[in-house]
Steps between C-alpha positions, in 0.01 A plus 500: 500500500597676173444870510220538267291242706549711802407803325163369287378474845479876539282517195153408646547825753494688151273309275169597621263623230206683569131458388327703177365826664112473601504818696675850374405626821776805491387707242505807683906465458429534173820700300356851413266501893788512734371584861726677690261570791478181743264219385184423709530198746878421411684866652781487215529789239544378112794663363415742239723323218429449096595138465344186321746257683379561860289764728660534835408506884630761721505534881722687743543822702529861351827494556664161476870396548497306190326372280434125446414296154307187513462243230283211482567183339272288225171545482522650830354839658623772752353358809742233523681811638232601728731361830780674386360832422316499838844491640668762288235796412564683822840563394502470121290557199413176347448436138322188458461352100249383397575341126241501257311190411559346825280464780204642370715823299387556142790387262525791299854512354619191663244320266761384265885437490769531814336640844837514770736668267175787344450541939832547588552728253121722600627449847845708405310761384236476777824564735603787239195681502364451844900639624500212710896558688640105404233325656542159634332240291376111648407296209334144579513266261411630131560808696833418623608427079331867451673650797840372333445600180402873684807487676721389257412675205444865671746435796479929611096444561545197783599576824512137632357177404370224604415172337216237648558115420592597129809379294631737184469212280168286551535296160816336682244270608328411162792408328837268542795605620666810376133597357487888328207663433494394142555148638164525695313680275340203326346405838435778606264546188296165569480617865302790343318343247353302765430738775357743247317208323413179668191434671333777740466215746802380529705866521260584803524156653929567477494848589290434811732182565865715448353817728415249772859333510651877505369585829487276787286680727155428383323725635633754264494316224126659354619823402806398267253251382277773413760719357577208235128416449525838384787556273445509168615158347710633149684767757597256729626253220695778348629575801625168614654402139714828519625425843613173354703641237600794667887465624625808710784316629767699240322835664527433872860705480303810408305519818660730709246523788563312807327131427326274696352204429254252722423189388332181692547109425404328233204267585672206398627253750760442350677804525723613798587858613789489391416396078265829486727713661756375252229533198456892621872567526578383144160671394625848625858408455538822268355700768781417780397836720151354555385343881332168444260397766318175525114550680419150719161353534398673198377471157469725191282770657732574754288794628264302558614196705799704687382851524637566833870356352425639160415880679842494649707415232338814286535742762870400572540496127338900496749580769 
């Protein structure tokens, strides 16, 4: 099988699209309300931040022995971390994101141009002016590509990180052989000219149809489904088209914290353990230091169908 064929069969765990908003039910995280005191029926504090990009989720004790940054991917919301941060607040103070424009969020500056590279930066500063002590960062997805660029591009702020089923180069699958991201960029502008464009129908009927084939246990399935019910549709477009031509594979060799990087099958039968392992070698190739770990019986939303798996590898990761 020629190596492109094996690796456009990652694509459908990142092509999901989500639906034109019809509820905007987060407006209290509005950008100039922060609420620092614990929200009703939910326990978390909101951090008290001045950003446009994202509003952000925080549990954890008074006195922590870290803290911990969690990024969702597309068109997704915090609670996919829900599990996780069950597991960790007792010990550490957990920053959940929360991007604007998905999952419910108002868009406000994500509304137009680049999202990932805009949050990574706001995240920086976020680390900056909360004096968060190199905190470890798990990105899944979208939020593994905004983890990276975090990492890599203000290497002192990350203590460790951790990548979940993400590659540094996604348009690798949208283009031939020895693609670039001016090679891609072509597609990946029709890619958004029809999610941002093409019949309301047909976006919710694919959206609904790539969320279900990204997590295998159905009985979690509703909430993601939600979350991209929710997202706003030009966000989420914007969003995916920069991912596509977005190619942090030259920056890997500026991360300095210690990587890791999970990652499951591709849900193609004709792969083999062996072709994605190869795929995520050569994909962090410029990153030799980083410990590459393939997640069984899974699919995109690892913390979803493997918590109990998924739980271990992030506290041996913390440790």
């Amino acid at each position: 099988m020629k190596t492109m064929t094996a690796i456009a069969a990652i694509a459908a765990a990142f092509s999901f699209v989500a639906a034109p908003a019809f509820a905007q039910a987060h407006g209290d995280h509005a950008r100039h309300a922060p609420a620092p005191a614990p929200a009703a029926g939910h326990g978390h504090a909101h951090a008290d931040f001045d950003s446009g990009r994202f509003h952000v989720r925080v549990d954890g004790p008074e006195h922590p022995v870290g803290d911990v940054i969690l990024i969702p991917g597309l068109s997704s919301s915090p609670e996919v971390w829900d599990g996780l941060t069950e597991q960790l607040k007792g010990r550490y103070r957990v920053h959940r994101i929360h991007v604007q424009g998905f999952a419910g969020a108002p868009a406000e500056d994500n509304a137009m141009g680049p999202v990932s590279a805009p949050v990574a930066e706001d995240i920086a500063r976020y680390i900056a002016e909360k004096g968060l002590n190199k905190p470890a960062v798990i990105g899944h997805s979208m939020g593994g590509t905004i983890g990276m660029m975090l990492a890599a591009r203000h290497p002192d702020s990350v203590g460790k990180l951790m990548v979940v089923d993400m590659v540094p180069f996604m348009g690798a699958m949208f283009g031939a052989p020895g693609a670039t991201a001016e090679s891609v960029t072509p597609t990946a502008d029709q890619i958004y000219a029809a999610m941002a464009n093409g019949p309301e129908d047909s976006y919710r009927q694919q959206a609904a149809a790539s969320v279900t084939g990204m997590i295998n246990t159905e009985s979690l399935r509703a909430g993601p489904l939600e979350d991209a019910a929710n997202s706003d549709r030009a966000v989420s477009a914007a969003a995916f088209r920069e991912l596509i031509v977005t190619d942090l594979r030259p920056e890997l060799g500026r991360i300095t914290a210690p990587t890791t990087v999970l990652y499951v099958r591709f849900n193609d039968p004709r792969m083999t353990n062996d072709m994605v392992d190869g795929i995520y070698r050569a994909s962090f190739a410029n990153l030799p230091g980083a410990t590459l770990t393939r997640i069984d019986d899974s699919a995109h939303f690892v913390m979803l169908d493997q918590p109990a798996r998924f739980a271990a590898e992030v506290n041996a990761f913390l440790e």
